[in-house]
C-alpha positions in Angstrom: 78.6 -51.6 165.1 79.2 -49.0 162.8 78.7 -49.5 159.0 81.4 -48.6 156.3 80.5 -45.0 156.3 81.4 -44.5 160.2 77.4 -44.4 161.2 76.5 -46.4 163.9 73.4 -49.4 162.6 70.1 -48.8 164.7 69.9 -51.9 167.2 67.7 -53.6 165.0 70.4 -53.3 161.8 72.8 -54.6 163.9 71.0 -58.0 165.7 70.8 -56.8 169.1 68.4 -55.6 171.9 68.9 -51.9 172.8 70.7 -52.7 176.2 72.9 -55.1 174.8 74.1 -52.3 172.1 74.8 -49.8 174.7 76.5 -52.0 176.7 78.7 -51.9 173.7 78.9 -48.6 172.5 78.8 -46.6 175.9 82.5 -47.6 176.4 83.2 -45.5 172.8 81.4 -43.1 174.0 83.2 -42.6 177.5 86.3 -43.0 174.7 85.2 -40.1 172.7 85.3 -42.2 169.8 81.2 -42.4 169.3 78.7 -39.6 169.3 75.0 -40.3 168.8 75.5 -42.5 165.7 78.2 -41.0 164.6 82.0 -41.8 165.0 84.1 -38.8 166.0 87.7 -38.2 164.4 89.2 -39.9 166.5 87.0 -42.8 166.3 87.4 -43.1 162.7 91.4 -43.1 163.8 90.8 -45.4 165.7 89.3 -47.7 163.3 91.2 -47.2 160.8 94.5 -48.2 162.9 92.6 -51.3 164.3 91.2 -52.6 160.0 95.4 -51.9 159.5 96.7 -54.1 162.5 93.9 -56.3 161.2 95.0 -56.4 158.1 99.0 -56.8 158.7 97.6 -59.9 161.1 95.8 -61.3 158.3 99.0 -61.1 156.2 101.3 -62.5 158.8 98.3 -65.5 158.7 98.2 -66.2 155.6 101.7 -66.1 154.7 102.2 -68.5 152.1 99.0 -69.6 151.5 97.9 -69.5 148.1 94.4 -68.3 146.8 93.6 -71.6 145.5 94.4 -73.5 149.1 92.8 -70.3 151.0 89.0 -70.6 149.0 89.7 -74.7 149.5 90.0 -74.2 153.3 86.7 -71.9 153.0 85.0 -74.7 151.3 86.2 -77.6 153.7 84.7 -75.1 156.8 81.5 -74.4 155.5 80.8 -78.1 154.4 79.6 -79.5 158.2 76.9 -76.6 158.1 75.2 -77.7 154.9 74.9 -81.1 156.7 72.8 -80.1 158.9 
């Protein structure tokens, strides 16, 4: 999983087992879009586009929902967990 700065968390950082992390990141790699820890340039592309479809999905989601009934929904979901 790569952090906020494009660098790739060591398997530890990011709650997994070595295999289970490559199992995830050799497919970026085979996609030129991960090298060593490091996104490439068209990696970062890459995530950049997806955070923007993500966002306009988010947008589409929420559409006329206000802030108020949005942290109220947040409240109501997290609720069961502190039951427990």
């Amino acid at each position: 999983m790569p952090s906020r700065n494009g660098q790739l968390r060591s398997p530890s950082q990011a709650g997994g087992d070595p295999a289970g992390l490559a199992a995830v990141t050799n497919p970026l790699v085979e996609r030129e879009w991960l090298t060593g820890r490091e996104l490439t340039a068209a990696g970062s592309r890459a995530l950049a586009d997806l955070r923007s479809k993500v966002r306009a999905q988010r947008r589409r989601i929420t559409a006329g929902i206000s802030t108020e009934e949005h942290l109220a929904a947040v409240v109501l979901r997290q609720r069961p967990g502190n039951l427990v």
